[in-house]
Every structure is written in C-alpha cells, then in structure tokens.
C-alpha positions in Angstrom: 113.3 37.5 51.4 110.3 37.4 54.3 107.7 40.0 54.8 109.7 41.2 57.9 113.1 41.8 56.3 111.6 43.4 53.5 114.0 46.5 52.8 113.2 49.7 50.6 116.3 50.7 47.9 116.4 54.1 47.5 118.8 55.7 45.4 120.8 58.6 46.3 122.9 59.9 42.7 125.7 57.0 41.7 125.7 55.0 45.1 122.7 53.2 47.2 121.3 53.5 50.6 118.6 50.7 51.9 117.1 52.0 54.9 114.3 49.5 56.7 110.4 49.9 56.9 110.0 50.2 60.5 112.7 52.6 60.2 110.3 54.8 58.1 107.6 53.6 59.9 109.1 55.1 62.9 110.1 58.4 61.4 106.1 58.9 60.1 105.4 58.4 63.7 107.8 60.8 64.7 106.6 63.9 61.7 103.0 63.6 63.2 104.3 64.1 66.3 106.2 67.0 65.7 103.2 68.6 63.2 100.8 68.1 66.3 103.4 69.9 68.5 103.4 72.4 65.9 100.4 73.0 65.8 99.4 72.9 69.1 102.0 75.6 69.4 100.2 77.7 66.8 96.7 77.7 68.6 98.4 78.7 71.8 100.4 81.7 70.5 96.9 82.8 68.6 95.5 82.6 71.9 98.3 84.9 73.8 98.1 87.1 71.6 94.4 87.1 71.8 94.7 87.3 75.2 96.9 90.6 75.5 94.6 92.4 72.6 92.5 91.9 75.0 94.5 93.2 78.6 96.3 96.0 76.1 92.4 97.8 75.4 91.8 97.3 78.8 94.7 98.9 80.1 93.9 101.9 77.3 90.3 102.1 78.4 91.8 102.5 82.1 94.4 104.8 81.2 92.0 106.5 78.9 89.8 106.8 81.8 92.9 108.1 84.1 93.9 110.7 81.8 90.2 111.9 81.6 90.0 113.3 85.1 93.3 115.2 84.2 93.9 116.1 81.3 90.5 117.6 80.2 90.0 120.8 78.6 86.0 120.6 78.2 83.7 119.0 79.8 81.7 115.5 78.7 78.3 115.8 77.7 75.9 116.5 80.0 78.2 117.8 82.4 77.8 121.3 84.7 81.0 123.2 83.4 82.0 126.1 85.7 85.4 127.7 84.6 85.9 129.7 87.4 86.9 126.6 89.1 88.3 124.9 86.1 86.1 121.9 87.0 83.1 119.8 85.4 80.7 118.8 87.7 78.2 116.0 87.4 75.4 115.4 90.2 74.2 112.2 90.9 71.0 111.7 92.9 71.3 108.1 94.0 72.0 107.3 97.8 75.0 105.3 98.1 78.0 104.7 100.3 81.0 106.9 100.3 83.0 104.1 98.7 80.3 103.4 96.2 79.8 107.1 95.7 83.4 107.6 95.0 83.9 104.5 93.1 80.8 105.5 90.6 83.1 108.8 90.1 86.0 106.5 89.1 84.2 105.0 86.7 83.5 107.8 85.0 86.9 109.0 84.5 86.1 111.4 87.4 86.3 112.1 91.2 84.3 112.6 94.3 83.6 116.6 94.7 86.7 118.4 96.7 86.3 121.8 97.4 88.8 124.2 97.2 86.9 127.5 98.0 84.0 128.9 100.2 82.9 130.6 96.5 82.9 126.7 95.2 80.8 125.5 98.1 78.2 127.9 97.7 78.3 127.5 93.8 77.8 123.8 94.3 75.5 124.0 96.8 73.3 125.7 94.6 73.8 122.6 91.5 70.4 121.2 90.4 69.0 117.8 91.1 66.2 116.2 89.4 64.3 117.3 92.1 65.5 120.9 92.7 68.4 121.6 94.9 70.1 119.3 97.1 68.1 118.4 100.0 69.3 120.6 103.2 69.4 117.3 105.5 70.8 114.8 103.2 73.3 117.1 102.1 75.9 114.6 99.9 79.2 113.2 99.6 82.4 114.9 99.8 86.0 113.7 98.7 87.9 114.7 101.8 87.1 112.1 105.1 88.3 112.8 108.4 91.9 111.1 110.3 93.3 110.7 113.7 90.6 112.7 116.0 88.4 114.1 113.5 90.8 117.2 113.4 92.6 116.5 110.2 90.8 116.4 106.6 92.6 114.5 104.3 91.9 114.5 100.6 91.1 112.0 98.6 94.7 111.6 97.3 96.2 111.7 100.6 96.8 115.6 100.4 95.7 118.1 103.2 92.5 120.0 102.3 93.3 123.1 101.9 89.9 124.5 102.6 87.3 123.2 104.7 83.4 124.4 105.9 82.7 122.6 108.9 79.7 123.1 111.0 80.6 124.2 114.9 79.2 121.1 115.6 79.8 119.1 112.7 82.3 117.0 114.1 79.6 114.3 115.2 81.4 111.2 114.3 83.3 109.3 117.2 83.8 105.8 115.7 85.4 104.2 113.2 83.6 104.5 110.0 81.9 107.7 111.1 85.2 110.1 109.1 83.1 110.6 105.6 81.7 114.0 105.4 78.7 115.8 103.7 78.0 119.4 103.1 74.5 120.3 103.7 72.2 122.9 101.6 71.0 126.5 101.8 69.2 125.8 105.5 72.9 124.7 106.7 74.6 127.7 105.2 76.6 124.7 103.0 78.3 123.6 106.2 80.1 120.4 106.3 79.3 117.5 108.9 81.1 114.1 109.8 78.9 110.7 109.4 79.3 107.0 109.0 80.6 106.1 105.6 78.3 103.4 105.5 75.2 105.8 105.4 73.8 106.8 101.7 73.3 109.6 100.3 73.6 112.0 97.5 76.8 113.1 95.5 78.6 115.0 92.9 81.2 113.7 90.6 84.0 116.1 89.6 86.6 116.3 86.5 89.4 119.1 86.9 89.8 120.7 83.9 93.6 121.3 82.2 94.4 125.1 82.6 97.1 124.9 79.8 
C-alpha cells in the first residue's frame, strides 16, 4: 500500500468504517473555516451591541434633555427661578445669532425666552447680566420671529404668541432674514423690535416649570 492510498481504520462498536486522509484532510479545512466564521461572527455582534450601548445613552441623554424643559419642577443650579411665571430663567451674555442663541438653549435642556405677559417682560427686563441690566440698545433674543408681512408672531413651536410688546415702530425688518425679534431695556419701555437673524446679540434661556 503507497503513501497516497494510505487509508485510516477507525472503529465504530462491532463493524469498521475506513474513511480516506484527504477526506479528513478536507474536513479540518472545512472546521477552521467554520471556527473563523464563528468567530468573526462573535466580534461583530460585540460590536452591535457596542454600538447601540452607545446610540441607546444617547438617545436617553436627548430624551433626558427633552423631558428637562418640561417636566421640571425646580430649577438647575444657577438658574433665576420666578414662580409666578412657573419658569426658570438663565441669561446668557454672549452675542450670537438667533439660531445659535436658540440652539445654545437646546442644549441645555431649555428654550429661547417667550413671553407670555407684559408682567413677565418687565420682570425679565429687569434680569441681571454680568454687567448690570441688559443693555437698552442691544436688547436680546426672543423665541417668537415674525411670518408673512411682519404681522404675525409665531412661536417657537409653531403656536401663535399669545402676547406680544412691539414698539410703534418696531416692525423695521423688510427682508428675508430680518423676522427675529429683541426686546429692548428700561430706555425702550421693554418694547420689542424686528432685526436680521443674522445680527448677535444677547439672550435668555428659559425652562417651563411642571405646575402639577
């Protein structure tokens, strides 16, 4: 018997099976195979799973975030509580854009300032800034922006403002971009005007606080 028809006896209880070497040959070939595949399937599954750990605290961080703005009862830390109002205010004395402005608000769980009463307006007219009051000709950032021809103040979840300050000739905007809005100080009687969006200025973050 040659090298190459060299056969393997194994024994199976009372009868005999000879199965060639290539044929065993073949099926190591085919175990390593299937171990790889197996294990390559193993790393990948860690790594989904991984992967939405990851997306799953994300999604709680932003949901966590969501639920912040609305289902408060106290205000965060450093925060200008005012409970006649059931709101938390935060004021933020770096110019920016009204989309950067309310964006930054977002971020913290919060929103751009709406106002709901001439009480409110004077009461957050009156909010400190690290430099005293608001400045009268800055004035900052308010939620609402203007639609259609200037007319119509729409909040910043698509709802009508219910209340609104505007200056006799505070409807300055005729373009565009110029819809945003800023309520001015003391010197303005807390009046509200219409500018670009793309200007900077001051703002005030808001969290509405739950009643119940």
């Amino acid at each position: 018997m040659t090298s190459k028809q060299f056969e393997m006896q194994i024994r199976f209880s009372d009868h005999e099976s000879f199965i060639p070497r290539s044929n065993l040959d073949n099926r190591g070939a085919v175990n390593t195979w299937l171990v790889g595949i197996a294990l390559s399937l193993l790393v990948y599954c860690f790594a989904a799973t991984f992967y939405v750990y990851l997306l799953s605290g994300e999604a709680n961080e932003k949901c966590h975030s969501h639920l912040s703005a609305k289902s408060r009862r106290e205000c965060p830390k450093d925060w200008i509580p005012a409970a006649e109002f059931s709101k938390c205010y935060k004021p933020v004395e770096t110019s920016e854009t009204h989309a950067f402005a309310k964006l930054a608000c977002q971020r913290d769980g919060a929103e751009l300032l709406t106002l709901g009463s001439s009480a409110e307006s004077d009461f957050v007219g009156n909010l400190p800034f690290r430099d005293g009051t608001v400045k009268d000709q800055d004035g900052f950032w308010l939620g609402p922006t203007f639609e259609g021809t200037l007319h119509e103040l729409v909040g910043p979840r698509g709802e009508t403002a219910l209340f609104e300050n505007v200056a006799p000739d505070g409807r300055n905007g005729s373009g565009v971009n110029e819809r945003c809005v800023i309520l001015r100080g003391k010197k303005w009687a807390n009046t509200w005007f219409s500018i670009s969006c793309t200007q900077t200025t001051y703002f005030i973050c808001e969290i509405r606080l739950d009643k119940y």
